[in-house]
TILUM-494709 format. One record per residue: x, y, z of N, C-alpha, C, CB in turn; residue number from 1; chain. Coordinates in pm, whole numbers, plus 32768, in hexadecimal, padded with zeros to 4 digits. Glycine has a CB too. Example, Ala and Ser with C-alpha at 12.3 -4.5 7.8 and 13.67 -1.06 7.14 Angstrom:
BEGIN
{kero {8527 7DC7 830C} {84CE 7E3E 830C} {8528 7EB6 830C} {846B 7E41 8389} 1 A}
{kero {8505 7F1F 82C4} {8557 7F96 82CA} {850A 8003 8313} {8580 7FC4 823C} 2 A}
REM end
This chain:
BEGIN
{kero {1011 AFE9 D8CD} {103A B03E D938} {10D1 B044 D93A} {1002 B00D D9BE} 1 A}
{kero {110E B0AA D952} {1190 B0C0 D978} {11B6 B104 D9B0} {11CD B0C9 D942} 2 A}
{kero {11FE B111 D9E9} {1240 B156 DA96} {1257 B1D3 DA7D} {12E1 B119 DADE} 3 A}
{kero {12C3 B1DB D9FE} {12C9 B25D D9EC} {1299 B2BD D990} {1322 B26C D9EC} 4 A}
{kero {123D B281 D954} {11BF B2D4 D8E4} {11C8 B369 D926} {10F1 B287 D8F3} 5 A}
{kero {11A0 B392 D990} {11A3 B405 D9DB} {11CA B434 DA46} {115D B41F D9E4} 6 A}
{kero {1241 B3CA DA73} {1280 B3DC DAF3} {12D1 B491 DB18} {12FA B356 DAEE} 7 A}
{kero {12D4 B4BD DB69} {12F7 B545 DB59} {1377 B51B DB9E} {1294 B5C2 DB98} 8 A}
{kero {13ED B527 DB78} {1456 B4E4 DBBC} {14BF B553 DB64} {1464 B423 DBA6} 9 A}
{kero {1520 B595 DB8F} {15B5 B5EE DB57} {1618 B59E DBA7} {15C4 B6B1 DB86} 10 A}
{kero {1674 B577 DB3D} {16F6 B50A DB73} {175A B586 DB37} {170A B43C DB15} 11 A}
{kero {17DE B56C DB71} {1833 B5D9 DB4A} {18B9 B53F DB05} {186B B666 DBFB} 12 A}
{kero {189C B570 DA8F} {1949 B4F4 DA42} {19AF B542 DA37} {1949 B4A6 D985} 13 A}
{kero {1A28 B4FD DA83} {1A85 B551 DA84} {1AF7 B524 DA05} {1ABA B553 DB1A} 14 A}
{kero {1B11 B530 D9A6} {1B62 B535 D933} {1C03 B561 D96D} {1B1A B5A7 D8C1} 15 A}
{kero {1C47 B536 D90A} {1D08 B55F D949} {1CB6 B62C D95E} {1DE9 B53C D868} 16 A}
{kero {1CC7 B66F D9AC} {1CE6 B6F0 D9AA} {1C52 B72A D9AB} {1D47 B719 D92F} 17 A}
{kero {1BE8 B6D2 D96D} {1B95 B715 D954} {1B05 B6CE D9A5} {1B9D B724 D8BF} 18 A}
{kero {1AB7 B717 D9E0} {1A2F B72B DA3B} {19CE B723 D99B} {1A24 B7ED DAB4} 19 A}
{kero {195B B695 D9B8} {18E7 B6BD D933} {1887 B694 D993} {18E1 B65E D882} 20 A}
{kero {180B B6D6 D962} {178D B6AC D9A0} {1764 B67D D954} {1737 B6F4 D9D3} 21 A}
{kero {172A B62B D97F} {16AC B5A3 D93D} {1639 B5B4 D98A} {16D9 B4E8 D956} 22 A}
{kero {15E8 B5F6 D949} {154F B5EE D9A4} {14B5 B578 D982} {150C B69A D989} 23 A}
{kero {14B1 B55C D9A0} {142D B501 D991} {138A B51E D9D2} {145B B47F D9D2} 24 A}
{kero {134D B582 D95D} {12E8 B5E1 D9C5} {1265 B58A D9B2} {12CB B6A2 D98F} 25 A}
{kero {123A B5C1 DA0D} {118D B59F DA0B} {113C B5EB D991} {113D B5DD DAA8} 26 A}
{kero {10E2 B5B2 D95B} {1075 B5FF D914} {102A B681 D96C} {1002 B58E D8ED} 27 A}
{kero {103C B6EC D928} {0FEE B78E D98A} {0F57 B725 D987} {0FDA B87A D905} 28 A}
{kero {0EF0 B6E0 D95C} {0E8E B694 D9A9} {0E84 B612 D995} {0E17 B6BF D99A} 29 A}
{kero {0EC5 B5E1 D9C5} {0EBD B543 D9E2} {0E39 B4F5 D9E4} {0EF5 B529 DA66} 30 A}
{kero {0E2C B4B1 D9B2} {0DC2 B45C D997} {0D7C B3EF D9DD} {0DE0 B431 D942} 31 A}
{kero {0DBB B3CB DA74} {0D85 B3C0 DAD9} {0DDC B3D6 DB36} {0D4A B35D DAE2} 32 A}
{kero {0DDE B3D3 DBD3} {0E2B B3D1 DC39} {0E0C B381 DC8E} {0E3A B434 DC68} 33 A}
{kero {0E5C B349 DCDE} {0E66 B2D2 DD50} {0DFD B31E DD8C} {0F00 B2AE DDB5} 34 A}
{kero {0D9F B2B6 DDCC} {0D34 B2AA DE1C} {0D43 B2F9 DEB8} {0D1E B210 DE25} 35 A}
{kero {0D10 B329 DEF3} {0D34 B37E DF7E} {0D1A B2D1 DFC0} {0CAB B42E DFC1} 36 A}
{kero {0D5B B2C2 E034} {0D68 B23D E088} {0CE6 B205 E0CC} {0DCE B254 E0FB} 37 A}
{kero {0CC7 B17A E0E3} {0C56 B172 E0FE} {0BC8 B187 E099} {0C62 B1BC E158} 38 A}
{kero {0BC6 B1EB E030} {0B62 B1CC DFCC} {0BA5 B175 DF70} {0B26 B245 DF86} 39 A}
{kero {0AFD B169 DF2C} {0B1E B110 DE9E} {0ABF B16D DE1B} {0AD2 B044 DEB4} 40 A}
{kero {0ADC B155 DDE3} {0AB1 B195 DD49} {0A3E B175 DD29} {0B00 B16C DCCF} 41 A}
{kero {09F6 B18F DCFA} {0964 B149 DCB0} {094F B152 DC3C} {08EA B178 DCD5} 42 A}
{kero {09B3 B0D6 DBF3} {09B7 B0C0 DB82} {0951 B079 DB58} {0A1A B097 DB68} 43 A}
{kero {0905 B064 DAF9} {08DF B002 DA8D} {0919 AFAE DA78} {08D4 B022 DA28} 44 A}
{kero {0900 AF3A DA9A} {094A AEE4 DA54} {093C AEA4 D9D3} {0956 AE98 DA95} 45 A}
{kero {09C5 AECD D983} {09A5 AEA9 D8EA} {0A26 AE7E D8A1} {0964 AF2C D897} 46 A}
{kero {0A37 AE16 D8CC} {0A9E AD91 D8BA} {0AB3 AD8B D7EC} {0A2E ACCF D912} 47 A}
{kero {0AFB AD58 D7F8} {0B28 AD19 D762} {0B55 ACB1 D79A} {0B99 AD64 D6F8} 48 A}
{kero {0AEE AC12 D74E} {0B4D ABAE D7BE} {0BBA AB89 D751} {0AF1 AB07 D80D} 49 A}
{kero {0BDD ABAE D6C5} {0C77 ABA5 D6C3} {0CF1 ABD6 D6FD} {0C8E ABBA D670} 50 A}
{kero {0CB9 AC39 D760} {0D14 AC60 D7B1} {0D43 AC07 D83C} {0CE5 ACDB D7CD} 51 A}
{kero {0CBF ABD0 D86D} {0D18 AB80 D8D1} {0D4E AB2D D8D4} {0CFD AB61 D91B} 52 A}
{kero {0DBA AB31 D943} {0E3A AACA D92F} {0EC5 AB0E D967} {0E52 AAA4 D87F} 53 A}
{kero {0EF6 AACD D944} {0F80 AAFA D96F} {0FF6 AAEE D8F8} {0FAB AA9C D9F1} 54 A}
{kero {104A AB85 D8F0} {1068 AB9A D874} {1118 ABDD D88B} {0FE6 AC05 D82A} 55 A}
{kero {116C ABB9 D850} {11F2 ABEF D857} {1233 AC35 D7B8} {1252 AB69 D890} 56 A}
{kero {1269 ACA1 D813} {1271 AD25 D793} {1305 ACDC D753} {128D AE04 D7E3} 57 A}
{kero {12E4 ACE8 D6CA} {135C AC71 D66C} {1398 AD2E D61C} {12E2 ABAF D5B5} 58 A}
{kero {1357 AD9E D626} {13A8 ADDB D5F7} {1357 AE7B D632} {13C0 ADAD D555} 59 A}
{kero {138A AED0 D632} {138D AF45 D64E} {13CD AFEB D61B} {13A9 AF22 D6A2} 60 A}
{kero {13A6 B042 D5F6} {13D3 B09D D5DE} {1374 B135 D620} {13E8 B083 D552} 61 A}
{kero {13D0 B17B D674} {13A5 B1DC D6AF} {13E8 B241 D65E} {13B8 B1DA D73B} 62 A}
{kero {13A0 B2C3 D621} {13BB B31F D5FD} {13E3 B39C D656} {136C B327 D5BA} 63 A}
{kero {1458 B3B1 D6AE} {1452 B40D D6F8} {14C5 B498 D6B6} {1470 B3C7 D788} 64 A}
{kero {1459 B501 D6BE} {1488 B5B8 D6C5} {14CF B5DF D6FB} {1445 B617 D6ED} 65 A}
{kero {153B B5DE D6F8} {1593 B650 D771} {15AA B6D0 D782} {1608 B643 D779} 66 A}
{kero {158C B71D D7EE} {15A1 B7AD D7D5} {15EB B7EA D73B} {15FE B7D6 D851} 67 A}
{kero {166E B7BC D74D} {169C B7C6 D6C7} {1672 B7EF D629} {16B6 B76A D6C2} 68 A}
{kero {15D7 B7B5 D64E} {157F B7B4 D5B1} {15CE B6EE D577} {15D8 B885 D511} 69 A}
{kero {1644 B6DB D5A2} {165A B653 D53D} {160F B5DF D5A6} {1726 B625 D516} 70 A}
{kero {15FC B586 D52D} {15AA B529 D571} {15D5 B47E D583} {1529 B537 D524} 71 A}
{kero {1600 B431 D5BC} {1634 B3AC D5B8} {15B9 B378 D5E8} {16BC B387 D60B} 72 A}
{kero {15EA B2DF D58B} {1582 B264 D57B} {15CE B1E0 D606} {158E B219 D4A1} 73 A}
{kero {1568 B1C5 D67B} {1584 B18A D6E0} {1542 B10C D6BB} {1563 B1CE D758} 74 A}
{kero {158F B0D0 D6B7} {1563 B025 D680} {1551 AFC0 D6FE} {15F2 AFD4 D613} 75 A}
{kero {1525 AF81 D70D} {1509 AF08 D79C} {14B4 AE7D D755} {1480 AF60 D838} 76 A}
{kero {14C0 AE19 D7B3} {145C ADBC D7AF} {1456 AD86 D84C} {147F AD48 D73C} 77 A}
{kero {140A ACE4 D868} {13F4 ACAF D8C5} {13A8 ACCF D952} {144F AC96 D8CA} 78 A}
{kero {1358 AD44 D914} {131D AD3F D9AD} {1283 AD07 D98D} {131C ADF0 DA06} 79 A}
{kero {124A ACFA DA06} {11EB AC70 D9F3} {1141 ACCD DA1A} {1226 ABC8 DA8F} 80 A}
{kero {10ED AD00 D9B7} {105B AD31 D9FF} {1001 AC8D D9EB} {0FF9 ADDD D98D} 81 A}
{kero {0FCA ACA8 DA4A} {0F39 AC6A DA96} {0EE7 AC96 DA85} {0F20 AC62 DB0D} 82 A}
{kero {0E5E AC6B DA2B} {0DD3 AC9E DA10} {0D96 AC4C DA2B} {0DA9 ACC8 D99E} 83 A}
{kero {0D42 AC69 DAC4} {0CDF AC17 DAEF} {0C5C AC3D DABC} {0CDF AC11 DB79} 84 A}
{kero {0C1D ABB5 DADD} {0B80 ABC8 DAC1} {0B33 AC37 DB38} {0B32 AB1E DACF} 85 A}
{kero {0B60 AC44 DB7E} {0B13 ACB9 DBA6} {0B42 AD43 DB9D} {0AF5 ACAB DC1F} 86 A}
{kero {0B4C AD7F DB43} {0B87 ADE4 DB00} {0C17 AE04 DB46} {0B25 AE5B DAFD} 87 A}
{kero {0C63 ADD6 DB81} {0CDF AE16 DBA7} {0D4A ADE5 DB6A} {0CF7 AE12 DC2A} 88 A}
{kero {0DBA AE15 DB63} {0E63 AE06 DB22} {0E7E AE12 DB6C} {0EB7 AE4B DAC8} 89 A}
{kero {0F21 ADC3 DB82} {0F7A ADD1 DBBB} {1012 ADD8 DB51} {0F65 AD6C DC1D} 90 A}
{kero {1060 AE4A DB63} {10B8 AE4D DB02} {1130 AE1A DB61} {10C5 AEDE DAB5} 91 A}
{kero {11A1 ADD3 DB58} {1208 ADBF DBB4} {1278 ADCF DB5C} {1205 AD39 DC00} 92 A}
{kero {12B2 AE13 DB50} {1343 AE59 DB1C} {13DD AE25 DB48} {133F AEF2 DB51} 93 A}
{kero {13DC ADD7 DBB4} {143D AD97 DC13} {1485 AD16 DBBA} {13E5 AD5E DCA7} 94 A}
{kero {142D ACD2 DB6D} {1466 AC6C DB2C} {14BB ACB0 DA7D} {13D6 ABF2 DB1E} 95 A}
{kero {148E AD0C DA9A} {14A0 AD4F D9DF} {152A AD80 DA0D} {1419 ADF6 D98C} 96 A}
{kero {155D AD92 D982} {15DE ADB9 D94E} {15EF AE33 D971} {15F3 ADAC D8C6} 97 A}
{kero {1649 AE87 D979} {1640 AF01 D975} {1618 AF5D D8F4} {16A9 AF1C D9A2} 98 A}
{kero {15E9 AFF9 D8F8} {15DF B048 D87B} {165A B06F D86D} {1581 B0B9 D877} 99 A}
{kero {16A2 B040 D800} {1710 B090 D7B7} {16FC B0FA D76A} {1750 B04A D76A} 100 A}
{kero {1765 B142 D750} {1781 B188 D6CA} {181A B1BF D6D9} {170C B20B D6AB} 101 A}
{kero {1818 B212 D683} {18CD B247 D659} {18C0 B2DF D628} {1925 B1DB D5B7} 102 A}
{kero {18F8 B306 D67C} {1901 B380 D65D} {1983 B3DC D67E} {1899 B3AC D692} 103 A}
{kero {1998 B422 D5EA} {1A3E B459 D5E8} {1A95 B3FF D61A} {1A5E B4D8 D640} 104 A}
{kero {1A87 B39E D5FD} {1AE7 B323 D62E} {1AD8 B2D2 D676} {1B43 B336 D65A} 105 A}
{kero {1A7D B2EC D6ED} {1A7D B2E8 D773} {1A12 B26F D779} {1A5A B37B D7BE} 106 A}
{kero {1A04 B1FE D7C4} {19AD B1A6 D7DA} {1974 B1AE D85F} {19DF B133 D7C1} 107 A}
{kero {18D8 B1B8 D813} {1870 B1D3 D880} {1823 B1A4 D8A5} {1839 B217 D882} 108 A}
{kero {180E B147 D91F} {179A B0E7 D94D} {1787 B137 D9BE} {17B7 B03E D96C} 109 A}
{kero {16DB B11B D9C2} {1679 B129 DA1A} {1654 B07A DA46} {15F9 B189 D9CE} 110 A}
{kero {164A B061 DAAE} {165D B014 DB12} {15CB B01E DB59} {16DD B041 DB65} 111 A}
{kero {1568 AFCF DB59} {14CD AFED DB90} {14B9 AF5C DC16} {143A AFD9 DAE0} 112 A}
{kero {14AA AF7C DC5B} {1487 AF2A DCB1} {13FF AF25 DD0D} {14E6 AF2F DCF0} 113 A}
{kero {1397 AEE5 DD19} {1334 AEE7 DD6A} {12AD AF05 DCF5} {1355 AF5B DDE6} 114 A}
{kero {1254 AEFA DD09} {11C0 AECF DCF1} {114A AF48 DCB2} {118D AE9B DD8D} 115 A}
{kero {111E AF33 DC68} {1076 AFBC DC6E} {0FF7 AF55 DC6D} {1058 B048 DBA7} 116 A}
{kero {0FB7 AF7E DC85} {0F27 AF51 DCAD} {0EB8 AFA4 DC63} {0F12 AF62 DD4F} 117 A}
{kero {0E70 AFA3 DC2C} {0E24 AFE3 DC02} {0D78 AF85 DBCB} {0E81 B029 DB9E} 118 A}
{kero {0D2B AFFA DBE3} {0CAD AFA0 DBBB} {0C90 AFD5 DB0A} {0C0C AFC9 DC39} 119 A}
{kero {0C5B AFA6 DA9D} {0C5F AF9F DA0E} {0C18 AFA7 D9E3} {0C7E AF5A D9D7} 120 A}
{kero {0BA8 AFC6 D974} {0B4F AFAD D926} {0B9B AFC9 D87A} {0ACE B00B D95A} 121 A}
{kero {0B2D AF7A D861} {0B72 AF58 D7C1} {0AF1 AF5C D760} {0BC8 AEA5 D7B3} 122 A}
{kero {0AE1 AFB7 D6F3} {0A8E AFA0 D6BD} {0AD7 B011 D636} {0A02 AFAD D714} 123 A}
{kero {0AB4 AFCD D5B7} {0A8D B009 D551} {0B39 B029 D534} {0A12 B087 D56A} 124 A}
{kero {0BA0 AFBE D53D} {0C1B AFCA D535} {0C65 B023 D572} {0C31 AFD0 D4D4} 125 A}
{kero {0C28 B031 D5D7} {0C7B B098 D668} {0C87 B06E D6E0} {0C37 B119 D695} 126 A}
{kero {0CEF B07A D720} {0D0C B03D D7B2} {0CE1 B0F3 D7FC} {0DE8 AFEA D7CE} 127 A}
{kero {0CA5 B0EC D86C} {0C94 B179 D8D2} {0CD3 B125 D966} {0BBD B1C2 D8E8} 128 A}
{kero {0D08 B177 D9B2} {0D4B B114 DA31} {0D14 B18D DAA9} {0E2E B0F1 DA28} 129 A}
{kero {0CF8 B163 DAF9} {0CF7 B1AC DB9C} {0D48 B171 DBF6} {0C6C B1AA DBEB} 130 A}
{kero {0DC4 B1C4 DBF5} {0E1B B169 DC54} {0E0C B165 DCF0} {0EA6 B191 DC40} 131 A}
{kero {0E25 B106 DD1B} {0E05 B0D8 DD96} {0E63 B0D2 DDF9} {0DD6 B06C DD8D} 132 A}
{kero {0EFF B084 DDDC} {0F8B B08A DE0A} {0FD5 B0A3 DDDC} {0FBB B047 DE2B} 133 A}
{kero {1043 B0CC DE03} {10F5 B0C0 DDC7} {112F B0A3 DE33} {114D B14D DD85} 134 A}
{kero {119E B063 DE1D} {11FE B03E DE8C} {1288 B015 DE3C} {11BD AFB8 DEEF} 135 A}
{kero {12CF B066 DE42} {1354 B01E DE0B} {13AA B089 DDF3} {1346 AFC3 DD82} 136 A}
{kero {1420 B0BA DD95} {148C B0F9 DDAE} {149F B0F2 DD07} {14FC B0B4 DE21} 137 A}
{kero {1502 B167 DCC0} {152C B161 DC49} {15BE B19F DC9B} {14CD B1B6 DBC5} 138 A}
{kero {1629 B16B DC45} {16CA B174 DC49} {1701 B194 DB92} {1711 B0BC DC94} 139 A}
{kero {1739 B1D4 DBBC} {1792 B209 DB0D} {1834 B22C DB23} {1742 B2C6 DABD} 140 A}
{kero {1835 B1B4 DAE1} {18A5 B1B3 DAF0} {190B B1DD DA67} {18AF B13B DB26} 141 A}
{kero {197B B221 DA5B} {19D5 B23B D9F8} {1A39 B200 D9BD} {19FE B284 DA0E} 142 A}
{kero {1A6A B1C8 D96D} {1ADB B16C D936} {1AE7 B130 D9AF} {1B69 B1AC D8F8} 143 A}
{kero {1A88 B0E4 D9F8} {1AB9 B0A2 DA56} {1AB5 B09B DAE5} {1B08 B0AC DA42} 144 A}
{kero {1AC3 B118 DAE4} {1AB1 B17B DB5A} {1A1C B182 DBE0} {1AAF B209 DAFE} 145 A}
{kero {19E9 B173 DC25} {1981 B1BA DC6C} {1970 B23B DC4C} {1991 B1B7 DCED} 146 A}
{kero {1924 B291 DC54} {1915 B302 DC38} {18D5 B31A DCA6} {18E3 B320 DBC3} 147 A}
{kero {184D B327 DCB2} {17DB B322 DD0C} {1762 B2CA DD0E} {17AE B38D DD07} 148 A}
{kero {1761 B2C3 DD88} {16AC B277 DDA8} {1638 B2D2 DDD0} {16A6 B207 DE36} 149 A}
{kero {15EC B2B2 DD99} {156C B2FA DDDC} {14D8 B2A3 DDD1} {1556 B394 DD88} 150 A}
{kero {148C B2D5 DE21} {1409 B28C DE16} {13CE B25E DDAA} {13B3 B2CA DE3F} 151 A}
{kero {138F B1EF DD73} {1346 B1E5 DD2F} {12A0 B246 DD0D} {134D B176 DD4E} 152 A}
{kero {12B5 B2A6 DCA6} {123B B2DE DCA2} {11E2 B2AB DC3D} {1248 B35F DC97} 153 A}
{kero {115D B2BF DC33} {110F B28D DBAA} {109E B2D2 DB92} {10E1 B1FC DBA9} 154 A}
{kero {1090 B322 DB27} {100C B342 DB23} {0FC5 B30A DA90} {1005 B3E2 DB37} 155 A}
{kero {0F55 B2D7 DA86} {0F2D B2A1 DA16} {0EE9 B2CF D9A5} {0EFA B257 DA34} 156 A}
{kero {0EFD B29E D94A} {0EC1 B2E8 D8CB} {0E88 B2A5 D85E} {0F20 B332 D88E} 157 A}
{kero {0E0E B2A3 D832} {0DCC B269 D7D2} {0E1B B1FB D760} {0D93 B2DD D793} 158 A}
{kero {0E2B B184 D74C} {0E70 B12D D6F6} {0E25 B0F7 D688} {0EA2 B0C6 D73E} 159 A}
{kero {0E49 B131 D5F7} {0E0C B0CC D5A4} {0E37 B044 D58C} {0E06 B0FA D539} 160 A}
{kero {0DD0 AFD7 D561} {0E21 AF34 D57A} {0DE5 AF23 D501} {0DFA AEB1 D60A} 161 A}
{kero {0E10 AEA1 D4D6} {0E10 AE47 D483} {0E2F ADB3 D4C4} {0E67 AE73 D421} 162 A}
{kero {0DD6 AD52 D4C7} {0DE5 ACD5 D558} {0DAA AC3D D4C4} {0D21 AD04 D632} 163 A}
{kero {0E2F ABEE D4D5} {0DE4 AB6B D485} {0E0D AB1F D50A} {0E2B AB23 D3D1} 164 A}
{kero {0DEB AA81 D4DE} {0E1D AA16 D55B} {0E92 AA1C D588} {0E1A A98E D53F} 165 A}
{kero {0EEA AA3F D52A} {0FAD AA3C D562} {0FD6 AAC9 D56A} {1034 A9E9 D4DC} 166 A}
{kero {0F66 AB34 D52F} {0FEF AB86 D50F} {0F62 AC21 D561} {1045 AB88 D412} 167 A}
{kero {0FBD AC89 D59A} {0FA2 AD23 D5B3} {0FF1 AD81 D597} {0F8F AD41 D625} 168 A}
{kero {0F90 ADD1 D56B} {0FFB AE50 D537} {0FA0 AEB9 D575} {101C AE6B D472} 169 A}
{kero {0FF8 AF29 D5C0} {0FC6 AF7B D5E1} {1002 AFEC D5CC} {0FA9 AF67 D63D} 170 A}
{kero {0FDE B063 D5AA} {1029 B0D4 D5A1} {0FE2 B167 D59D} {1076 B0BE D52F} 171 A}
{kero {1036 B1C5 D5EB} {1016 B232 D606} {105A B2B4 D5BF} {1021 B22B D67F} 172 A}
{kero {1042 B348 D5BB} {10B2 B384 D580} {1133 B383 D571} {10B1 B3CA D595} 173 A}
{kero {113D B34E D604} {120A B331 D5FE} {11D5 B2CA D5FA} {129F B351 D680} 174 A}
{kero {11D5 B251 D600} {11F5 B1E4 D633} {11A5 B165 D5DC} {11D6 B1F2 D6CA} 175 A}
{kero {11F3 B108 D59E} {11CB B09C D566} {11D5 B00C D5AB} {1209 B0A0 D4F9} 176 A}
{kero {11CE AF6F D5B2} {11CE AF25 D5DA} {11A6 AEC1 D5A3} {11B4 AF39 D61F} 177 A}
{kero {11D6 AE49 D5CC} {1197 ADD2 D587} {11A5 AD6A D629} {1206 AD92 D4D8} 178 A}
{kero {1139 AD1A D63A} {115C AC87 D6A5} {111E AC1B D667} {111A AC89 D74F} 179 A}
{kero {1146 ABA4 D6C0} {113C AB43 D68C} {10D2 AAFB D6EC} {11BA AB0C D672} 180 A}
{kero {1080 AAB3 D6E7} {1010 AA89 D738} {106D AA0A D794} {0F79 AA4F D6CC} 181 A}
{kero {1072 AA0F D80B} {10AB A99D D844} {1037 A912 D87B} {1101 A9E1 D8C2} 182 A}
{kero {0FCB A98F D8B8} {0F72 A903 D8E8} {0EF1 A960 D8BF} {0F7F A8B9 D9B3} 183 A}
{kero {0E5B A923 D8D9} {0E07 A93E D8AD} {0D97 A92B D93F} {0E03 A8F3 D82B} 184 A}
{kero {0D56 A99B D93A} {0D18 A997 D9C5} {0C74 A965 D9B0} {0D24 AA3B DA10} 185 A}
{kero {0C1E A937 DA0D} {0BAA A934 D9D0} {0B5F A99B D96F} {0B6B A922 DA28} 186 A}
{kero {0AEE A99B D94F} {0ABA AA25 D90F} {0A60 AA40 D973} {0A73 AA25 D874} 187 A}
{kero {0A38 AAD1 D989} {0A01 AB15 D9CE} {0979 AADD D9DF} {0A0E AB8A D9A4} 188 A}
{kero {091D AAFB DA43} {08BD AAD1 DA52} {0843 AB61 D9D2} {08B5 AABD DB0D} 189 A}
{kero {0808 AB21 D9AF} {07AD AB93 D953} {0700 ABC9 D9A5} {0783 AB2E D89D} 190 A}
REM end
């Protein structure tokens, strides 16, 4: 899971003289959407118990498009997902590094703060998510600079994995990953 896989968010970077947009769009159909409040989903539950546990991202690369047509590679690590035995994640972004990159000179972090929640099924080397919460804030900042804050958005999208005892890799069209298993949760009840 990642915050901004499909966050619909337009930040304006202001360069010496010059106004650029950086957009970060949603998929035209997104592959699930946060839950309306008060329901719950009626998933199947269909666990991979190499997935549960608790796991911190040791590397990251987001492929993001910019209006422009050019495309920069947003690199991150340290944020921490939670795969419980009863099908839910918790992704927390607050402890992780920021997403960098560089562009025309210019140094660019995205700054993620606060939580997603989502319920999971896993089968046949695919993660599917129905998200449940978000709560938190993304900041981008420029050589340094604040730029803007805005809400944390998330919408989720199908993940292929690859899961041994230490190691996950997950990755989507933009987006690749690797974590590292920190603790190990029971296995699911069958």
């Amino acid at each position: 899971m990642r915050a901004l896989r499909a966050a619909t968010v337009v930040l304006l970077l202001f360069a010496p003289a010059v106004a650029l947009a950086w957009a970060i769009r949603a998929d035209p159909e997104p592959a699930s959407r946060a839950a309306a409040p008060g329901s719950t989903p009626s998933w199947q539950l269909d666990i991979d118990p190499c997935l549960i546990g608790t796991w911190r991202t040791t590397s990251l690369e987001h492929r993001l498009a910019l209006p422009s047509g050019e495309t920069i590679n947003l690199t991150g690590r340290g944020s921490i997902h939670i795969f419980n035995p009863d099908g839910t994640v918790t992704a927390d972004f607050t402890s992780g590094e920021p997403w960098t990159a560089t562009r025309h000179g210019q140094r660019l972090e995205l700054r993620i703060a606060g939580s997603v929640t989502s319920r999971y099924r896993a089968r046949d080397g695919v993660i599917d998510y129905s998200v449940l919460s978000v709560d938190g804030s993304m900041t981008l900042n420029i050589d340094g600079v604040p730029s803007e804050t805005l809400p944390l958005e998330f919408t989720a999208e199908p993940e292929r994995y690859t899961c041994t005892a230490t190691t996950l890799r997950i990755s989507t069209r933009r987006e690749s990953s690797e974590l590292a298993r920190i603790t190990v949760s029971p296995t699911p009840p069958r």
